[in-house]
LUMVOMI-207991 format. One line per field, with one value per residue: residue number from 0; x negated, y, z negated of N, C-alpha, C, O, CB in turn. Coordinates in pm, whole numbers, plus 50000, padded with zeros to 5 digits. Glycine has a CB too. Layout:
<recs>
drenpa (NUM/...)
n_x (X/...)
n_y (Y/...)
n_z (Z/...)
ca_x (X/...)
ca_y (Y/...)
ca_z (Z/...)
c_x (X/...)
c_y (Y/...)
c_z (Z/...)
o_x (X/...)
o_y (Y/...)
o_z (Z/...)
cb_x (X/...)
cb_y (Y/...)
cb_z (Z/...)
</recs>
This chain:
<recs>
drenpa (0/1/2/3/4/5/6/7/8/9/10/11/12/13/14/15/16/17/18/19/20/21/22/23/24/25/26/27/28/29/30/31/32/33/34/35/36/37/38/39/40/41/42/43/44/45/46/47/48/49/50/51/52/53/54/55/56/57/58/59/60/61/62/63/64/65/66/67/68/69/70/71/72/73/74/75/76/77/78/79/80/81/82/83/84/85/86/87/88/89/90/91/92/93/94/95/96/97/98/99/100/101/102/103/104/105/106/107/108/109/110/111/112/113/114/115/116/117/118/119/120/121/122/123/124/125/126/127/128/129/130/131/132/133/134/135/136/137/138/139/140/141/142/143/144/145/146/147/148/149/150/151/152/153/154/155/156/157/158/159/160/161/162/163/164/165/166/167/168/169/170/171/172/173/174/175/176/177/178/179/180/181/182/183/184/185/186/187/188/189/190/191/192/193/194/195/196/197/198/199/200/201/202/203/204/205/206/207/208/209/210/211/212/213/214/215/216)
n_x (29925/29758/29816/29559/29420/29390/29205/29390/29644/29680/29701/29949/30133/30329/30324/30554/30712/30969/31249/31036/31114/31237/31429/31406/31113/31033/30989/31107/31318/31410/31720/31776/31588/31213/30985/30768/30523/30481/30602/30374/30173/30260/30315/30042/29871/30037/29973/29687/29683/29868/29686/29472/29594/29698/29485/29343/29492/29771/30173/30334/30618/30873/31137/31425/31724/32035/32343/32638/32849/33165/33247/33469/33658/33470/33343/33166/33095/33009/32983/33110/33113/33231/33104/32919/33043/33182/32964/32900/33109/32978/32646/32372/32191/31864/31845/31962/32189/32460/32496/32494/32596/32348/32189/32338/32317/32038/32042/31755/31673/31674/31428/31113/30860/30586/30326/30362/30422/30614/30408/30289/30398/30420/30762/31069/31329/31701/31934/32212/32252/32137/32000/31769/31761/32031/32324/32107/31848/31631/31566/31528/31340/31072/31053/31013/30773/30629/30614/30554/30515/30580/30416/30521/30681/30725/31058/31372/31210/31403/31625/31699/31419/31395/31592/31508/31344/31431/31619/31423/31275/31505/31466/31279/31063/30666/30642/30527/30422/30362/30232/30139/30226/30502/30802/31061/31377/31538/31357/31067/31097/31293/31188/30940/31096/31220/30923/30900/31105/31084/30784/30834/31050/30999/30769/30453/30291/30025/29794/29737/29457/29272/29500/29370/29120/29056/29192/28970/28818)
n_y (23647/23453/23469/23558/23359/23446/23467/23663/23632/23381/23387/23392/23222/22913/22628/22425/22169/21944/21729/21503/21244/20899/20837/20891/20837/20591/20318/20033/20045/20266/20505/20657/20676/20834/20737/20500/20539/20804/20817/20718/20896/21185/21139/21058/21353/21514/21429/21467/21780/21842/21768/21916/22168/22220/22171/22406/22557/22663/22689/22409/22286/22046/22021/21819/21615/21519/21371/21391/21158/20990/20719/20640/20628/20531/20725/20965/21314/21552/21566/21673/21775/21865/21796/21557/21427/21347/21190/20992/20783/20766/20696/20882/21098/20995/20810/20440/20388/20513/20770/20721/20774/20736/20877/20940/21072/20932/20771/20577/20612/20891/20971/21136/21001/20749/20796/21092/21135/21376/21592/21672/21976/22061/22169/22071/22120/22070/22015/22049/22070/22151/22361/22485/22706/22728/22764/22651/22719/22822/23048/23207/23116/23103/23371/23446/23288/23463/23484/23500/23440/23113/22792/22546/22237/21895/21664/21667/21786/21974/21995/22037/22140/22386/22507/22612/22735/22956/23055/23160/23307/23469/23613/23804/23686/23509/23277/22988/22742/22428/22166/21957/21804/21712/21567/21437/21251/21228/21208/21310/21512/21656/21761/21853/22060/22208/22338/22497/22706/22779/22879/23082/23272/23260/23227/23153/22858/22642/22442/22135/22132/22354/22485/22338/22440/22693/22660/22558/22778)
n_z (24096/23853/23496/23224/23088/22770/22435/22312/22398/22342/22095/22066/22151/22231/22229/22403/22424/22607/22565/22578/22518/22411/22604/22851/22915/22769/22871/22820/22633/22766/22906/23148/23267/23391/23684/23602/23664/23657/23386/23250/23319/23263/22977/22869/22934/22809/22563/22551/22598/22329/22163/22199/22181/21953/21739/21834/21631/21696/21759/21792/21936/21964/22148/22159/22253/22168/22109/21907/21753/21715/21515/21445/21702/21910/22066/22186/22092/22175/22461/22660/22919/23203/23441/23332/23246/23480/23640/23470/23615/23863/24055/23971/24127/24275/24107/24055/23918/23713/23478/23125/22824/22598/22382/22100/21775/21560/21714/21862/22141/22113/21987/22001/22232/22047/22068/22096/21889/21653/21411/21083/21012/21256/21497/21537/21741/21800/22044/22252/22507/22863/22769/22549/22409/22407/22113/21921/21676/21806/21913/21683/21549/21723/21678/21447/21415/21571/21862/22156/22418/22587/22680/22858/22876/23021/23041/23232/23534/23657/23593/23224/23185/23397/23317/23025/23145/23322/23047/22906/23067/23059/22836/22808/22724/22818/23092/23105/23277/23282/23489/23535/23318/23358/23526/23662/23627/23855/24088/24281/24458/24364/24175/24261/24423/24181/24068/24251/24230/23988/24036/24192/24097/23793/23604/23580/23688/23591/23537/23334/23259/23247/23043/22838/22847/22820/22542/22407/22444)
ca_x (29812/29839/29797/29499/29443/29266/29272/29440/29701/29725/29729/30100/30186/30399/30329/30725/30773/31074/31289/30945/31155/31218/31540/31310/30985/30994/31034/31144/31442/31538/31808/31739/31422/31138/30892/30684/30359/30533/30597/30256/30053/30272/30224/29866/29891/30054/29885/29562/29768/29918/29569/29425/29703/29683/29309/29368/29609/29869/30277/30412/30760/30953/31291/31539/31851/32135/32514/32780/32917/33277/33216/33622/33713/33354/33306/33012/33212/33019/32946/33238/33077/33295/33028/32844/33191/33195/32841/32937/33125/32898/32529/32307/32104/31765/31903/32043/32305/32553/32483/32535/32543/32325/32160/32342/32243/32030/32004/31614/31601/31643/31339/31014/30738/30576/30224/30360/30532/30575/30308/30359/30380/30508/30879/31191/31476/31782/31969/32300/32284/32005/31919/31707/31804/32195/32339/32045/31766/31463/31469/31547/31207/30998/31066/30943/30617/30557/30571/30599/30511/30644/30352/30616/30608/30909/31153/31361/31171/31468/31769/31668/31285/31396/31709/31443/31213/31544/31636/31287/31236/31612/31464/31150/30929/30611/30657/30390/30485/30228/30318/30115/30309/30636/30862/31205/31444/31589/31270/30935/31122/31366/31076/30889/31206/31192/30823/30892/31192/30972/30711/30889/31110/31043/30652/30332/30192/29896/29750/29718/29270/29283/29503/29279/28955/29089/29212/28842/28735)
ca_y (23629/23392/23549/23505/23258/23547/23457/23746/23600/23211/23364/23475/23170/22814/22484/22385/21977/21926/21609/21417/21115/20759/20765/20925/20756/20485/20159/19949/20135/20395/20471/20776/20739/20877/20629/20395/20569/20969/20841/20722/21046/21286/21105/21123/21442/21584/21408/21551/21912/21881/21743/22079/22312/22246/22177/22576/22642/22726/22594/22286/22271/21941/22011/21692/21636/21424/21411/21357/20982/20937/20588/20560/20626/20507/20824/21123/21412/21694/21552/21691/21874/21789/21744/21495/21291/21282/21113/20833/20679/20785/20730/21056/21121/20909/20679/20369/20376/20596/20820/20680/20823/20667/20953/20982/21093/20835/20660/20542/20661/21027/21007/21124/20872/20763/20860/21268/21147/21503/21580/21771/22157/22102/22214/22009/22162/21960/22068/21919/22073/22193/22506/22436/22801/22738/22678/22654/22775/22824/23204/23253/23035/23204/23549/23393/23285/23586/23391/23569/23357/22995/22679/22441/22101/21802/21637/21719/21954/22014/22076/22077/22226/22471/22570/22640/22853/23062/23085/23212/23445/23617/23668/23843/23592/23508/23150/22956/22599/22287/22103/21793/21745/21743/21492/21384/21089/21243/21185/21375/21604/21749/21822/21928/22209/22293/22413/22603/22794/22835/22971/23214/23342/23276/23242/23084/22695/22646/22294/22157/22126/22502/22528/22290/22458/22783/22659/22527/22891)
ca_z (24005/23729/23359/23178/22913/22653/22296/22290/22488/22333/21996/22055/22235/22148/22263/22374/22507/22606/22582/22608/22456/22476/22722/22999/22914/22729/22960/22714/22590/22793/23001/23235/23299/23536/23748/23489/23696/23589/23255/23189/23342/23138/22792/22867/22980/22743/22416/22500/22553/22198/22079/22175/22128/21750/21697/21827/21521/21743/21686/21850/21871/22029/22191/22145/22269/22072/22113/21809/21796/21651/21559/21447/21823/21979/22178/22178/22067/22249/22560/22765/23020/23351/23570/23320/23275/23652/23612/23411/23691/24014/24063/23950/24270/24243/24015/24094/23825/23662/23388/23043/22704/22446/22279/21963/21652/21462/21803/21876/22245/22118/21921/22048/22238/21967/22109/22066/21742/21582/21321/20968/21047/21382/21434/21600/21772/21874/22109/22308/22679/22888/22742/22427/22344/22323/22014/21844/21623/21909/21930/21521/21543/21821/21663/21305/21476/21618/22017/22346/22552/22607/22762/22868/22971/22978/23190/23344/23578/23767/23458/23104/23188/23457/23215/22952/23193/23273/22940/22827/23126/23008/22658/22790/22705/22929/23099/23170/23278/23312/23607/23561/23199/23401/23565/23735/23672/23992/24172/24319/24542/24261/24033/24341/24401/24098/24081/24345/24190/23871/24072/24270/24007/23662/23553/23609/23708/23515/23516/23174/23201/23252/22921/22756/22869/22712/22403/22371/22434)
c_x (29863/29788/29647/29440/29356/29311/29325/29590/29768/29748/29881/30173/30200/30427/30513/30728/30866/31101/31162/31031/31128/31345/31472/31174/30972/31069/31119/31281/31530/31592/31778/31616/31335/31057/30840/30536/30380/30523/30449/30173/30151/30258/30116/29846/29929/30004/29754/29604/29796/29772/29478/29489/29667/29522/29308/29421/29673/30052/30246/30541/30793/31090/31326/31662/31924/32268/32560/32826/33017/33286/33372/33663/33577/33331/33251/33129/33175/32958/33021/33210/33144/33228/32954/32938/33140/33084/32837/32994/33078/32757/32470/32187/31932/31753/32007/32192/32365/32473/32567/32495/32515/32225/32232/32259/32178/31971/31826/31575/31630/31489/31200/30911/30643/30436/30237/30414/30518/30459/30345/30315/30389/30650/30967/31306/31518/31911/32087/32317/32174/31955/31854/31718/31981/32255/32253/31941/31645/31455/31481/31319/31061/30964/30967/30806/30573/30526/30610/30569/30481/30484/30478/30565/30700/30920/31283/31301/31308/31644/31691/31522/31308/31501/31648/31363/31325/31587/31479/31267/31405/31574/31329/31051/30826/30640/30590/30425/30323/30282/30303/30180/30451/30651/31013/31276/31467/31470/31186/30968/31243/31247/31011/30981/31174/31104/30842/30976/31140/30902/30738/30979/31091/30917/30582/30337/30053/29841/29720/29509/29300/29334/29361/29185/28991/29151/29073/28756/28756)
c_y (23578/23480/23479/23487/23287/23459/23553/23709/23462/23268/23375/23388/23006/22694/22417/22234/21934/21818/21469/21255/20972/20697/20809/20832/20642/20333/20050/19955/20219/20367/20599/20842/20766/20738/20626/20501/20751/20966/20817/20874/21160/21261/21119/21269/21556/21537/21509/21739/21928/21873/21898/22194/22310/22231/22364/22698/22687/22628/22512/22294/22161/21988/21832/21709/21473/21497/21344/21244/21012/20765/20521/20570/20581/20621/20921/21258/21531/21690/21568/21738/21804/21716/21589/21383/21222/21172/20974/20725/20713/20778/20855/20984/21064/20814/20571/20302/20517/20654/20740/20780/20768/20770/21013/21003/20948/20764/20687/20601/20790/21044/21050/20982/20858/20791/21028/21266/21291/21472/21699/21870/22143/22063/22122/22086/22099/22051/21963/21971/22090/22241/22450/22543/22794/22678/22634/22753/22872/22952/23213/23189/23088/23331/23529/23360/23414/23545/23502/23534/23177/22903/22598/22332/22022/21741/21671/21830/22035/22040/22082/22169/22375/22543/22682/22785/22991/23153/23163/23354/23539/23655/23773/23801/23560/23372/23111/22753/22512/22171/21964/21733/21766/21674/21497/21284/21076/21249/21289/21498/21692/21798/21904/22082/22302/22384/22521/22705/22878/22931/23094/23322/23387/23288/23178/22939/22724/22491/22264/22139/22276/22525/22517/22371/22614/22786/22633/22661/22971)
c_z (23870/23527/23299/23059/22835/22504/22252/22360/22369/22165/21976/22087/22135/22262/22281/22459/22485/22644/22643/22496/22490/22563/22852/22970/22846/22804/22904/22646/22675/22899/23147/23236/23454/23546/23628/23533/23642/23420/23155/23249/23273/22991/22823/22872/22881/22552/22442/22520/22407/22151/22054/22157/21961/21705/21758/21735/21583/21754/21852/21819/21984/22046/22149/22138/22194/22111/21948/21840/21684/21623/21499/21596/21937/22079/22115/22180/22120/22354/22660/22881/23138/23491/23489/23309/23416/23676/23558/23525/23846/24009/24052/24063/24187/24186/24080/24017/23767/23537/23242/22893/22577/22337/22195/21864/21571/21623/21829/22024/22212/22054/22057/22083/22120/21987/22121/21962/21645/21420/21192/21017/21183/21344/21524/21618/21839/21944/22181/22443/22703/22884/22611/22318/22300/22195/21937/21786/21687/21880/21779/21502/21594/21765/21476/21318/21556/21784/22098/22425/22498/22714/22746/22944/22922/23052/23126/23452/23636/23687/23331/23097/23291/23374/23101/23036/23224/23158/22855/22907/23081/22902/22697/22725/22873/22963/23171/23120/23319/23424/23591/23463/23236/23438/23620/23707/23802/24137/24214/24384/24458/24179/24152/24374/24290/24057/24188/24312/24089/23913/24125/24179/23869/23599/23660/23637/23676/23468/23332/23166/23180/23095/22845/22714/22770/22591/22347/22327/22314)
o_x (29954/29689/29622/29416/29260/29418/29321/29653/29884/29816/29927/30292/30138/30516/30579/30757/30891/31034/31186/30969/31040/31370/31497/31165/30869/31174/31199/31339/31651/31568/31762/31563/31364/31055/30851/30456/30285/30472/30418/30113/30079/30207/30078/29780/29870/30007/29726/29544/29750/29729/29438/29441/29619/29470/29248/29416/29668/30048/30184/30585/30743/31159/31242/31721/31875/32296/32499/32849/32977/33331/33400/33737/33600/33293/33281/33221/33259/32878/33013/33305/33111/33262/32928/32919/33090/33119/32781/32949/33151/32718/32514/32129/31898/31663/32109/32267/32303/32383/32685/32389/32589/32196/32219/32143/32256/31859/31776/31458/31609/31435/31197/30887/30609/30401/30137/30463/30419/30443/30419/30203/30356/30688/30895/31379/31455/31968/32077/32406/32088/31851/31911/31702/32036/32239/32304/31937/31586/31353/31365/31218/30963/30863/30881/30725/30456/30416/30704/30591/30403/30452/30534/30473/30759/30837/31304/31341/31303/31746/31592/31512/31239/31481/31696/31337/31313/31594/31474/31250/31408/31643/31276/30961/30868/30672/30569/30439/30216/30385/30385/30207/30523/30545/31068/31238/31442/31496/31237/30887/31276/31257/31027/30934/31128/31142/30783/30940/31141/30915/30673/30971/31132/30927/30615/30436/29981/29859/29694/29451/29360/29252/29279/29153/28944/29169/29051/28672/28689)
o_y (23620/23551/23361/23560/23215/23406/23554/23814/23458/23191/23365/23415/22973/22678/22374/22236/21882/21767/21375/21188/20927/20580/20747/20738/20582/20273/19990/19852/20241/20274/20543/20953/20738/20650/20719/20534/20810/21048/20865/20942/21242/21335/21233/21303/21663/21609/21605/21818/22029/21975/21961/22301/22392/22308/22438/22821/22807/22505/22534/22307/22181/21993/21748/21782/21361/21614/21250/21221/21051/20691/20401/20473/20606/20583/20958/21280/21621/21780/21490/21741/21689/21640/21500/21270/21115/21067/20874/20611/20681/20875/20944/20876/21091/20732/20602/20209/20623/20582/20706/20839/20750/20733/21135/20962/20865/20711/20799/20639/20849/21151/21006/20889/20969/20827/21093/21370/21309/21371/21796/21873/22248/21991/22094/22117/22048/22144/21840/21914/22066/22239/22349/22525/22837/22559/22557/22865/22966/22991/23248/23236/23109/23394/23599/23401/23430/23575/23579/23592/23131/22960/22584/22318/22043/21726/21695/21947/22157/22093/22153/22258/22472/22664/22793/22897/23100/23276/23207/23466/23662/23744/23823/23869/23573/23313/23157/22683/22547/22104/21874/21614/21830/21612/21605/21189/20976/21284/21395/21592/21800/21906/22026/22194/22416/22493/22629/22813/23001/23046/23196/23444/23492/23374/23153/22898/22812/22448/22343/22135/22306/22571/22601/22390/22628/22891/22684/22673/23073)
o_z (23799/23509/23324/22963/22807/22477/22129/22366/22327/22098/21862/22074/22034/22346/22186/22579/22376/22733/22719/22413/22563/22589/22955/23050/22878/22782/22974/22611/22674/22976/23255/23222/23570/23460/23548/23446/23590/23345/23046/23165/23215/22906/22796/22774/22870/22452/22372/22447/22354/22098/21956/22121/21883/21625/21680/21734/21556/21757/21956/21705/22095/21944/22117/22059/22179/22134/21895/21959/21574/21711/21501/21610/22055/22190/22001/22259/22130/22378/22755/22958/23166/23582/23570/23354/23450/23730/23601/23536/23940/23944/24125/24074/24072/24202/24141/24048/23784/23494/23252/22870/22481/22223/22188/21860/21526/21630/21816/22039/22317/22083/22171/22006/22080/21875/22151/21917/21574/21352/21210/21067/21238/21252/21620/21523/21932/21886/22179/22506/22619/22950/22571/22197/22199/22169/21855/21836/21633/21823/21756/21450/21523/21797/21424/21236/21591/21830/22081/22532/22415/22818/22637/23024/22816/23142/23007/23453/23653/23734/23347/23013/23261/23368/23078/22992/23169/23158/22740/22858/23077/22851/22598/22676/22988/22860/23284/23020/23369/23408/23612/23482/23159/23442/23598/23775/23870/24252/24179/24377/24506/24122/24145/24350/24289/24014/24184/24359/24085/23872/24106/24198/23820/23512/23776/23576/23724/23355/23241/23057/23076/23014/22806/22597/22657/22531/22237/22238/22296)
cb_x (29732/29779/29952/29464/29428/29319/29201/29359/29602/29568/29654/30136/30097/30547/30233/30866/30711/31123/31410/30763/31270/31185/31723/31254/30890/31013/30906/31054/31398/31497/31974/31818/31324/31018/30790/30672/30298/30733/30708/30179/30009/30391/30221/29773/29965/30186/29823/29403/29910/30042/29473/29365/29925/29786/29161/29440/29581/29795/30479/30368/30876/30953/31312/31530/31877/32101/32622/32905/32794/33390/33051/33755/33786/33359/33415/32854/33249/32969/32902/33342/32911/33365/32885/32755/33403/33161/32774/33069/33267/32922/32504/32228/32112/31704/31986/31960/32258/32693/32516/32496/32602/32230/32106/32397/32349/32189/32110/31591/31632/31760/31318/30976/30631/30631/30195/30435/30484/30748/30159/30327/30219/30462/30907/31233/31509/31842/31864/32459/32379/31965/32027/31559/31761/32292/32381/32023/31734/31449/31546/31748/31232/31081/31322/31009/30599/30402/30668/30570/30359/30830/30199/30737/30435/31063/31156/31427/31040/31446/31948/31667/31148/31407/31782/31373/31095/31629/31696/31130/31191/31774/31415/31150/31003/30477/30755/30207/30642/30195/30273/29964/30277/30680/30839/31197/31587/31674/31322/30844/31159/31486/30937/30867/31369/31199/30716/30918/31302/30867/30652/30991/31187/31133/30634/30247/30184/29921/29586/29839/29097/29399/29608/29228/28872/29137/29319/28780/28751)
cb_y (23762/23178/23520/23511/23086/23789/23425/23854/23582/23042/23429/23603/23193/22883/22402/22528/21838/21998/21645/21501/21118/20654/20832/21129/20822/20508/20070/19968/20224/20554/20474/20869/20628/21040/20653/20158/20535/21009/20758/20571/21105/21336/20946/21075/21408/21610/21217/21496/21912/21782/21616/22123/22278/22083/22017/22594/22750/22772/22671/22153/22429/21812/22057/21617/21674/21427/21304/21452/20797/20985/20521/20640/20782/20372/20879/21144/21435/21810/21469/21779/21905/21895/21890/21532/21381/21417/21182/20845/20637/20925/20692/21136/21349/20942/20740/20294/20286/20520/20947/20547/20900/20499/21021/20925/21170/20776/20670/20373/20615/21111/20880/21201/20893/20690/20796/21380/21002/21580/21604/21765/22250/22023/22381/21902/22271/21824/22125/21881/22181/22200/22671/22399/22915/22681/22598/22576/22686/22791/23372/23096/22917/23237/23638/23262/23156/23616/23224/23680/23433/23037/22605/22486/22036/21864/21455/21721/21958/21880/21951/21949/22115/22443/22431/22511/22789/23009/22954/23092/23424/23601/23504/23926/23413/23551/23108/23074/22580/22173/22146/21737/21817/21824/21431/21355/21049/21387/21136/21288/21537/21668/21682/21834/22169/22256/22333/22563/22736/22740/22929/23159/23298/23166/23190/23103/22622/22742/22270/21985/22074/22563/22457/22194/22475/22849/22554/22451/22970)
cb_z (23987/23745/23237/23228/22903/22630/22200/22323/22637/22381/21928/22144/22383/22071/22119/22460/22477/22647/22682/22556/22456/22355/22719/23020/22872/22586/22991/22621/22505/22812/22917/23214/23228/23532/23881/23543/23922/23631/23212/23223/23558/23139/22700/23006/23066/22792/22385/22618/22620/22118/22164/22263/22159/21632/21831/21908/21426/21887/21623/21802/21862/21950/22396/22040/22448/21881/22283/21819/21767/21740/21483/21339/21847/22044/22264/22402/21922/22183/22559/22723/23039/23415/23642/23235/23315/23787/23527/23286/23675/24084/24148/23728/24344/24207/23886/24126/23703/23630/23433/23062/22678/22472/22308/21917/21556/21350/21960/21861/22385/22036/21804/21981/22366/21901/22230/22161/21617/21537/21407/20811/21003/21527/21435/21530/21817/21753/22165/22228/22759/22929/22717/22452/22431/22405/22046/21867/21567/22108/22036/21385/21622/21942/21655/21245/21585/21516/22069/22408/22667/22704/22703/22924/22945/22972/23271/23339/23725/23904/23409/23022/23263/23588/23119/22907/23387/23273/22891/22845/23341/22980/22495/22760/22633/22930/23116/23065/23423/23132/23757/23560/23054/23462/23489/23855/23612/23979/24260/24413/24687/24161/23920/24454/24361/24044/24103/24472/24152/23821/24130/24397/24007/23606/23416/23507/23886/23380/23622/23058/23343/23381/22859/22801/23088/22749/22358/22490/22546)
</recs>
């Protein structure tokens, strides 16, 4: 039984969109991105989500991920992770190319799509792996808003969004994911997994009308 969406409930609660950027969604630019037909139904998807989360008075916060650029030795200085090396020179599963790293600091595909372009009095946390809690600010943040329970919505469903729903259900937070504001680079059947791990383990699936209709209420 899924939780229900009281204003007793949503007042406690924090709009979180993760890595909704422009190296997954934006066609034009990015490099590790989901299907053109994924990236348009979660920007939609999730604009009219933010539109009513805050016409609710309730936070927004944007995850974003960025690496460190040494630009005397041209290399990302905290992108070591062994498995994501390994990545650089092997196809990442669904993708027909290798992993590359162009989200540095300053760089244009970290920024948000510019259709969720953050708005004054919403918050930004940047983050450099797939937890959105490591190494950074999020819970100092969460605990300052007064949050206990997490609406999520992003890509990856299947690392950086399922990392997050982990990371939320170890803090004793409630987690309540949006499925249709979700996606894959790694394709339909990794994101599809993932919901299913979500569901079984870590929170709720809660379509985003349903939010909507109760932020309305």
């Amino acid at each position: 039984m899924r939780p229900d969406l009281t204003p007793a409930l949503l007042d406690r609660a924090a709009l979180l969109l993760v890595d909704m950027n422009r190296s997954h969604l934006d066609h034009s630019i990015g490099h590790l991105l989901v299907a053109k037909e994924d990236a348009d139904r979660i920007i939609a998807t999730a604009v009219k989500l933010r539109d009513a989360w805050a016409a609710a008075g309730r936070p927004v916060i944007f995850v974003r991920t960025h690496h460190r650029w040494n630009p005397a030795t041209g290399e990302v200085i905290d992108n070591r992770n062994p498995f994501w090396m390994a990545q650089h020179a092997n196809p990442i599963p669904g993708l027909s190319k290798p992993r590359k790293t162009l989200a540095v600091e300053g760089s244009p595909v970290t920024e948000v799509v510019p259709q969720l372009a953050p708005r004054p009095g919403e918050h930004t946390v940047f983050k450099h792996r797939y937890s959105p809690f490591h190494n950074t600010d999020l819970e100092l943040l969460l605990k300052n808003l007064d949050v206990d329970t997490l609406v999520i919505g992003g890509v990856n469903t299947n690392n950086c969004v399922l990392c997050t729903c982990f990371e939320a259900f170890n803090r004793d937070l409630r987690v309540i994911l949006v499925p249709d504001a979700c996606a894959s680079m790694n394709g339909p059947g990794y994101h599809s997994a993932a919901l299913t791990l979500i569901e079984a383990a870590l929170g709720w699936l809660v379509p985003s009308d349903d939010i909507i209709a109760a932020c309305a209420r």
